[in-house]
N, CA and C atoms as an extended XYZ file, in Angstrom:
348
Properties=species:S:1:pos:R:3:atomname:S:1:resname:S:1:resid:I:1 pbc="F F F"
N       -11.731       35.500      -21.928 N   UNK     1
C       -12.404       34.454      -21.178 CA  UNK     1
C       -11.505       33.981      -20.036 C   UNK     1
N       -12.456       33.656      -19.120 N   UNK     2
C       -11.588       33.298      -17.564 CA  UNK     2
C       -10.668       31.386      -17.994 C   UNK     2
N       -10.899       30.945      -18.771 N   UNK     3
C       -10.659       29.670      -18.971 CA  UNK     3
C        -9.502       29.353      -19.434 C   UNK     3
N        -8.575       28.649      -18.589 N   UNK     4
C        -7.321       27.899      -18.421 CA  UNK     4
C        -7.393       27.544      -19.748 C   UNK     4
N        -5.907       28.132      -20.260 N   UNK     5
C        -5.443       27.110      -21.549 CA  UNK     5
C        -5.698       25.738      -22.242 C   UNK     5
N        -5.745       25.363      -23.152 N   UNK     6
C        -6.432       23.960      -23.033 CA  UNK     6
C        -5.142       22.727      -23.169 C   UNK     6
N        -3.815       23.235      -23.362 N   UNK     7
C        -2.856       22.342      -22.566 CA  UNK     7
C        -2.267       22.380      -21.617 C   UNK     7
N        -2.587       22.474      -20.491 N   UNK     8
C        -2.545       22.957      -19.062 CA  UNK     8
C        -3.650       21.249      -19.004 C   UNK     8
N        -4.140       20.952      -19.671 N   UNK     9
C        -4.842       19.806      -19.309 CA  UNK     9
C        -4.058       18.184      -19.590 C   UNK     9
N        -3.156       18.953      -20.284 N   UNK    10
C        -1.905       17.453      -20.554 CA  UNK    10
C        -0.346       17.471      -20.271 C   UNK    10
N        -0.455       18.686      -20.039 N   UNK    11
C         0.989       19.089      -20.088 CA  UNK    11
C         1.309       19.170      -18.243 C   UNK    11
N         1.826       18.549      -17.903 N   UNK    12
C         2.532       18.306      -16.615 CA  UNK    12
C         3.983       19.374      -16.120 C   UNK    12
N         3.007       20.531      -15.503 N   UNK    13
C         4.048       21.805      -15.107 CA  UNK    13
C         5.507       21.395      -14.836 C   UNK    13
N         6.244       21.926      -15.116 N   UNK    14
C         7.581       21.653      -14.727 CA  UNK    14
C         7.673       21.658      -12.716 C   UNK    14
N         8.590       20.857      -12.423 N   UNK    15
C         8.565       20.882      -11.222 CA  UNK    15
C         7.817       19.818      -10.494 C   UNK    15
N         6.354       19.594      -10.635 N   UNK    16
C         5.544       18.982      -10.607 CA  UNK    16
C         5.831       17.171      -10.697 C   UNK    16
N         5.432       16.510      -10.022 N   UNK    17
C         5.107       15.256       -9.831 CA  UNK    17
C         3.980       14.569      -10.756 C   UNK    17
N         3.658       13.804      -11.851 N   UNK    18
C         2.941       12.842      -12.106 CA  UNK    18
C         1.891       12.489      -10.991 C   UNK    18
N         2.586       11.625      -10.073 N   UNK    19
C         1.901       10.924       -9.095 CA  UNK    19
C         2.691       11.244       -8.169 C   UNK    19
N         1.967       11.240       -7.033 N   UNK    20
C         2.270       11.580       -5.390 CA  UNK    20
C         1.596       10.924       -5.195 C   UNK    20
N         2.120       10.679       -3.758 N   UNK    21
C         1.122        9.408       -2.570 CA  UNK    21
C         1.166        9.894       -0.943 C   UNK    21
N         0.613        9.734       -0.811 N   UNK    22
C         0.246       11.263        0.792 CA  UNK    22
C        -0.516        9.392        1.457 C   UNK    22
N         0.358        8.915        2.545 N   UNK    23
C        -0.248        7.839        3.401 CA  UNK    23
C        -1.321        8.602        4.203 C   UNK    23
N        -2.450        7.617        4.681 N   UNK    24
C        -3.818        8.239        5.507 CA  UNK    24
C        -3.005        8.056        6.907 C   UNK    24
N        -3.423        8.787        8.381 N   UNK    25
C        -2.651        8.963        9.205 CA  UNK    25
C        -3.655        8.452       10.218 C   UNK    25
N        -5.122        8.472        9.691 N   UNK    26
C        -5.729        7.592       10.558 CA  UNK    26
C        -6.614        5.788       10.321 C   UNK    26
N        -6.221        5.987        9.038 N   UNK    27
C        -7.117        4.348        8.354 CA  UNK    27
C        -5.680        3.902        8.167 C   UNK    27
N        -5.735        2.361        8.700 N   UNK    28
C        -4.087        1.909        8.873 CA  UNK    28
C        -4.127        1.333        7.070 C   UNK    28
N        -3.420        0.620        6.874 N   UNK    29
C        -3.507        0.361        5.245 CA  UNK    29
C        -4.013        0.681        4.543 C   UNK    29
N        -3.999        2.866        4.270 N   UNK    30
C        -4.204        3.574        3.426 CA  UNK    30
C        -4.086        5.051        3.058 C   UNK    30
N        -4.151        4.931        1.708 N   UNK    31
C        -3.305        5.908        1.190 CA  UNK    31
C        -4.011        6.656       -0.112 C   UNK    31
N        -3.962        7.921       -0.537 N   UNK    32
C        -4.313        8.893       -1.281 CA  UNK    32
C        -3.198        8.998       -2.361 C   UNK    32
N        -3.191        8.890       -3.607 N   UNK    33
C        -2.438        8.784       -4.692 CA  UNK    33
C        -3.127       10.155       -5.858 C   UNK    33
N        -2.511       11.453       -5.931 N   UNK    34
C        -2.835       12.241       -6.584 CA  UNK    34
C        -2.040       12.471       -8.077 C   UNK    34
N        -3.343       11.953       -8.880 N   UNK    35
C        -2.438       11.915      -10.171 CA  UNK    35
C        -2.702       13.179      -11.380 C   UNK    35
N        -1.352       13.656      -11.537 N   UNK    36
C        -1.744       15.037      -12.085 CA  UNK    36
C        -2.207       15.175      -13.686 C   UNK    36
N        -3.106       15.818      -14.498 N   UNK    37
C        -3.458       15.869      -15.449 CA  UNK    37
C        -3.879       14.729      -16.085 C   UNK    37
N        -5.133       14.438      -15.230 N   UNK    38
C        -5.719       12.887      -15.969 CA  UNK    38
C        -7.207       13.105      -15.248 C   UNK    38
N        -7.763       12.421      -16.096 N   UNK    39
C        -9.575       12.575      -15.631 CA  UNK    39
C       -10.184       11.410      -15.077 C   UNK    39
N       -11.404       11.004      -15.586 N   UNK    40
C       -12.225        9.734      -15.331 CA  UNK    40
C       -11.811        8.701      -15.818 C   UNK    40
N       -11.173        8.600      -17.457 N   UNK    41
C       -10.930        7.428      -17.933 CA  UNK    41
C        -9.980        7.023      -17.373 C   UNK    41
N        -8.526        7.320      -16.923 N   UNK    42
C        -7.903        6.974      -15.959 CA  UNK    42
C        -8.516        6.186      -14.979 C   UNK    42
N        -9.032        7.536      -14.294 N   UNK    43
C        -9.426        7.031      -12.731 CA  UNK    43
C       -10.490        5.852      -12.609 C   UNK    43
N       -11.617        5.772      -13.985 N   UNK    44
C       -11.985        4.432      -13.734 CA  UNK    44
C       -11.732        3.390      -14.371 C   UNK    44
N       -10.629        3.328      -14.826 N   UNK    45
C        -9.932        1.987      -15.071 CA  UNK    45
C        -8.974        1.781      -14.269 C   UNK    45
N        -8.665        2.456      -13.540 N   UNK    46
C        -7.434        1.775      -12.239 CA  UNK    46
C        -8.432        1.464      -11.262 C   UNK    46
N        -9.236        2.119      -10.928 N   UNK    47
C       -10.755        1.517       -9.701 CA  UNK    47
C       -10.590        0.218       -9.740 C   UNK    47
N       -11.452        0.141      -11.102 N   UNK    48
C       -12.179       -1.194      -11.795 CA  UNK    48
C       -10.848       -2.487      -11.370 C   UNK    48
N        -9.514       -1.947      -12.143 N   UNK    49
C        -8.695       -2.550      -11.740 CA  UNK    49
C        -8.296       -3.405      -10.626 C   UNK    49
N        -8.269       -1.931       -9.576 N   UNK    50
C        -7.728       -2.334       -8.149 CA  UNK    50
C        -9.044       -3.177       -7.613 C   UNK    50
N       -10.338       -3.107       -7.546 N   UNK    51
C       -11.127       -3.998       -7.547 CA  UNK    51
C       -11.036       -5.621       -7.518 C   UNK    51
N       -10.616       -5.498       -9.069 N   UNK    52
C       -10.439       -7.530       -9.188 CA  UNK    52
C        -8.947       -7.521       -8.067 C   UNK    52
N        -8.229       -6.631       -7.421 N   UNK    53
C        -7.493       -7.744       -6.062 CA  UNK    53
C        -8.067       -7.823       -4.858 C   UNK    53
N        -7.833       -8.962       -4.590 N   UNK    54
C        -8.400       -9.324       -2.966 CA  UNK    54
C        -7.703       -8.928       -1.856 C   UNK    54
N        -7.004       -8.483       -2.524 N   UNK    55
C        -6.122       -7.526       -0.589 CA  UNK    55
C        -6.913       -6.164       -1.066 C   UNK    55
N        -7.435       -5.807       -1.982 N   UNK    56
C        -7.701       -4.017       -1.783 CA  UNK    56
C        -9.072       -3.980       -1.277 C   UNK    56
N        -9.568       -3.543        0.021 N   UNK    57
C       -10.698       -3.063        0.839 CA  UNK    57
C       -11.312       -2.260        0.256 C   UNK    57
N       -10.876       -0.744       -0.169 N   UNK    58
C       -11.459        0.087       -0.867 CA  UNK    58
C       -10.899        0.403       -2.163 C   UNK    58
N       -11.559        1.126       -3.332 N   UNK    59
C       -10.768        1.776       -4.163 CA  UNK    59
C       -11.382        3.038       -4.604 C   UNK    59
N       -11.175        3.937       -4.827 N   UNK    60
C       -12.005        5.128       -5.319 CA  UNK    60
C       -11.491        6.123       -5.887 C   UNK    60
N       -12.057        7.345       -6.757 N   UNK    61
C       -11.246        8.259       -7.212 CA  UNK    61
C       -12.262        9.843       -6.906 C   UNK    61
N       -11.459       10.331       -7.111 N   UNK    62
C       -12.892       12.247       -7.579 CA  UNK    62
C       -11.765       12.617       -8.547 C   UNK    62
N       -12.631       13.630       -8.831 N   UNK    63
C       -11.841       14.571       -9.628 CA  UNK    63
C       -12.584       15.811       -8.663 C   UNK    63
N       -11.280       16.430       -7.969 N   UNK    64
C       -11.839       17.637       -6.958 CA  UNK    64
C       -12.504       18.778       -7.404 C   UNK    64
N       -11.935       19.008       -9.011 N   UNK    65
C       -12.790       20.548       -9.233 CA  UNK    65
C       -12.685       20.265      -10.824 C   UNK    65
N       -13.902       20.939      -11.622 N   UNK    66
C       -13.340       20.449      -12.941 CA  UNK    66
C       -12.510       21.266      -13.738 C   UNK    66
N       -11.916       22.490      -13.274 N   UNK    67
C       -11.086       22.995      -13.695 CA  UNK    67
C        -9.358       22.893      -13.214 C   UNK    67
N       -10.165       21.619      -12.765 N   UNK    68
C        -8.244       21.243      -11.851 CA  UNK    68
C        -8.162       20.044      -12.122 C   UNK    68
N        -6.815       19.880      -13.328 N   UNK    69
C        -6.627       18.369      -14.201 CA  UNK    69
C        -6.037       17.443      -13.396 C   UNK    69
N        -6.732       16.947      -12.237 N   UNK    70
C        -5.975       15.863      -11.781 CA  UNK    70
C        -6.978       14.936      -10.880 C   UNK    70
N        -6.899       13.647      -10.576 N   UNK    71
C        -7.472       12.773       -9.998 CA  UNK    71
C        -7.037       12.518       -8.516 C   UNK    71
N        -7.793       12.610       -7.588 N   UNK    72
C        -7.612       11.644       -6.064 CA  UNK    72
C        -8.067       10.269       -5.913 C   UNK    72
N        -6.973        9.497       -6.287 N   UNK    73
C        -7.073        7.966       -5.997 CA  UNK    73
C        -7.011        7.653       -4.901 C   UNK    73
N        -8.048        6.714       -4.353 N   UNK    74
C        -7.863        6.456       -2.800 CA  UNK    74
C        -8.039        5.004       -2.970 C   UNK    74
N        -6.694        4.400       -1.977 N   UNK    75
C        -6.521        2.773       -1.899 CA  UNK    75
C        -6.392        2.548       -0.524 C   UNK    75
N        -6.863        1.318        0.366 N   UNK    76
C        -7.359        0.672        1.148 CA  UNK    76
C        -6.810       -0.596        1.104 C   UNK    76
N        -6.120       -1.516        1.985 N   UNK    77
C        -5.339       -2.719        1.458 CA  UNK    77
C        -6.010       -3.541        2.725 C   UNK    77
N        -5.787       -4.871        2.555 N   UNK    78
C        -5.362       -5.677        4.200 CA  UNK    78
C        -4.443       -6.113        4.384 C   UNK    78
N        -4.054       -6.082        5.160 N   UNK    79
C        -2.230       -5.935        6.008 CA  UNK    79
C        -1.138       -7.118        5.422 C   UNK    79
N        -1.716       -8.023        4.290 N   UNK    80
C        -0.800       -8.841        3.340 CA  UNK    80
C         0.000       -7.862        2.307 C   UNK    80
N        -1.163       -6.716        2.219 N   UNK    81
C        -0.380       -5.749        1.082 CA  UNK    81
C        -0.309       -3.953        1.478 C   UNK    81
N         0.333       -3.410        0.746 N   UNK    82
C         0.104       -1.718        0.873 CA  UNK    82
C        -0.607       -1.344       -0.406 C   UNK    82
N        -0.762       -0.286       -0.037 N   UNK    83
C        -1.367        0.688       -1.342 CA  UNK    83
C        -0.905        0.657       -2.428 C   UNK    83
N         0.594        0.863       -2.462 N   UNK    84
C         1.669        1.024       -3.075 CA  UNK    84
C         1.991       -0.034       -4.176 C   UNK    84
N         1.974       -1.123       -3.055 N   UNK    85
C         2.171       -2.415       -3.920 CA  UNK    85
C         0.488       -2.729       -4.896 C   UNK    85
N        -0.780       -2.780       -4.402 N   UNK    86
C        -1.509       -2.208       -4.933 CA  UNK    86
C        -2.028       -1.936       -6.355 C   UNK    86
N        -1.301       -0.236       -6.251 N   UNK    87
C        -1.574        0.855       -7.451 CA  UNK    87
C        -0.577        0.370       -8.602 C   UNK    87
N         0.783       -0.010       -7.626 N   UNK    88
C         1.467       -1.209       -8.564 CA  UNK    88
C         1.192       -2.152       -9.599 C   UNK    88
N         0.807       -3.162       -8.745 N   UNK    89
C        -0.051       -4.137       -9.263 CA  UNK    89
C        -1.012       -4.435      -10.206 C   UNK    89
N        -1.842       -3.040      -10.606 N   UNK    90
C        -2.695       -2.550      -10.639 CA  UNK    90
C        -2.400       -2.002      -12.099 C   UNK    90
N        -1.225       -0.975      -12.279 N   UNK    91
C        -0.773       -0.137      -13.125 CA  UNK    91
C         0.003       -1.526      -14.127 C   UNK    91
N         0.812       -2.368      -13.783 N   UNK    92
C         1.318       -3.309      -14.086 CA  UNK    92
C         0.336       -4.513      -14.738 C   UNK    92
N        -0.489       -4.899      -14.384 N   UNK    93
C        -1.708       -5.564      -14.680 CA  UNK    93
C        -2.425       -4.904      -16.235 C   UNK    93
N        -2.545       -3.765      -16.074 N   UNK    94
C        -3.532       -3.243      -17.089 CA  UNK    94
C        -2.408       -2.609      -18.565 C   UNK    94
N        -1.514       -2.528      -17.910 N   UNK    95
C        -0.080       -2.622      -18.872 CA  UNK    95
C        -0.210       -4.070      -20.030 C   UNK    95
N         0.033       -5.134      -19.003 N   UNK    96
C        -0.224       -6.398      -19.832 CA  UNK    96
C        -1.599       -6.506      -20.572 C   UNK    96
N        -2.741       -6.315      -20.187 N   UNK    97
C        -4.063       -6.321      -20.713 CA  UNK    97
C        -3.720       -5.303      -21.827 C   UNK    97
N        -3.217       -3.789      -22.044 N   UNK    98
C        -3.439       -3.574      -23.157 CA  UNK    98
C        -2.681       -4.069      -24.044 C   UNK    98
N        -1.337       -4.451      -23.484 N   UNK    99
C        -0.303       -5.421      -24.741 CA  UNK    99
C        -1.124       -6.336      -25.640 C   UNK    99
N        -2.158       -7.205      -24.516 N   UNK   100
C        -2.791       -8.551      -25.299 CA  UNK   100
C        -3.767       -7.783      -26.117 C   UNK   100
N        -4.462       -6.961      -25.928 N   UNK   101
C        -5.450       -6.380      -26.928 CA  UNK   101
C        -4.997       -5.299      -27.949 C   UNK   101
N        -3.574       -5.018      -27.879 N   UNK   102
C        -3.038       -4.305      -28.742 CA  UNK   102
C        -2.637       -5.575      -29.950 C   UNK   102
N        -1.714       -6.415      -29.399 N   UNK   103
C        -1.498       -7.770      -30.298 CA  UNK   103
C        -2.918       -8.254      -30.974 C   UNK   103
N        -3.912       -8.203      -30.215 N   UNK   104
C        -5.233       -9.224      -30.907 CA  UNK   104
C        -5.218       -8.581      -32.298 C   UNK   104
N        -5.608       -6.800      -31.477 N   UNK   105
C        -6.151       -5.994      -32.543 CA  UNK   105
C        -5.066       -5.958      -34.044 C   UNK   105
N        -3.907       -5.989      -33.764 N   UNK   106
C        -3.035       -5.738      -35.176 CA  UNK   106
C        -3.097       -7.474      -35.725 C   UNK   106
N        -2.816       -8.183      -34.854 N   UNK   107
C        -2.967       -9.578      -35.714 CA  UNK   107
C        -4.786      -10.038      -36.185 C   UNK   107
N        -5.842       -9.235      -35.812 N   UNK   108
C        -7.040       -9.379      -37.036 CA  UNK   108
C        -6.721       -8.662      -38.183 C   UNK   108
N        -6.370       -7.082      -37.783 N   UNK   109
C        -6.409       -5.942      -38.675 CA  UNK   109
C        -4.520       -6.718      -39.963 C   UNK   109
N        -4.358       -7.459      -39.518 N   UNK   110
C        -2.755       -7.879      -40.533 CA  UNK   110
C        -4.089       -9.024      -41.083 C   UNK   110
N        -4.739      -10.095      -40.832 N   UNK   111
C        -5.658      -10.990      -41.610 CA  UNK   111
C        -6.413      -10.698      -42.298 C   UNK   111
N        -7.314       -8.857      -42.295 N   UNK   112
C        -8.348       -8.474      -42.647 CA  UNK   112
C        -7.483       -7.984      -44.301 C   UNK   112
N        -6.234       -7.279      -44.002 N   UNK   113
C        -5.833       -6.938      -44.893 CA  UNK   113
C        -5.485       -7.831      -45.712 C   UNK   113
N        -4.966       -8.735      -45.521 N   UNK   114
C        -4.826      -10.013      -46.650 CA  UNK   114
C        -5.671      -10.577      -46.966 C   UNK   114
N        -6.470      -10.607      -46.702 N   UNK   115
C        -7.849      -11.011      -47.741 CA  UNK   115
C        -8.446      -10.058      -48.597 C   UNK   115
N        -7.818       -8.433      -48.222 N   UNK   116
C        -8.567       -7.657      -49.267 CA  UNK   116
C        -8.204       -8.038      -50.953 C   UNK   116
């Protein structure tokens, strides 16, 4: 079968970058962030993310081909912020959100068990 290995979909080639950021050369406060071996759930929870800030103009993602594991994030700022700071912001933000819902979840699941 013609079909790519199936860890080639998590496994991050040697050599290779995570994330790259390629600035736009004609939209002034913006930038293309290509993140390697990650799909939709990624890409639409950093959207959604970059969304709730008020400096980000645009936010968007594709996935270019579906046999190619990686996402094109595209960020859009107004001139208080960059992209950068941003995807930052952004990545940092949803860091803390899962801390608090990681804590909720083990301090019900530690109450549920003591009552068994």
């Amino acid at each position: 079968m013609n079909a790519p290995d199936r860890y080639e979909r998590f496994v991050v080639p040697e050599g290779v970058k995570k994330v790259s950021y390629e600035r736009d050369t004609k939209i002034i406060n913006a930038a293309t962030f290509t993140i390697e071996r990650e799909e939709h759930t990624i890409g639409n929870i950093l959207r959604m993310q970059l969304h709730r800030d008020e400096n980000v103009l645009f936010a968007g993602y594709k996935l270019p081909h579906p046999l190619q594991y990686k996402i094109l994030l595209r960020i859009q700022t107004t001139s208080q912020s960059s992209p950068m700071q941003a995807y930052n912001q952004a990545i940092n933000d949803l860091d803390k959100e899962l801390d608090h819902l990681k804590n909720q979840f083990e301090g019900e699941l530690a109450k549920h068990l003591r009552n068994l």
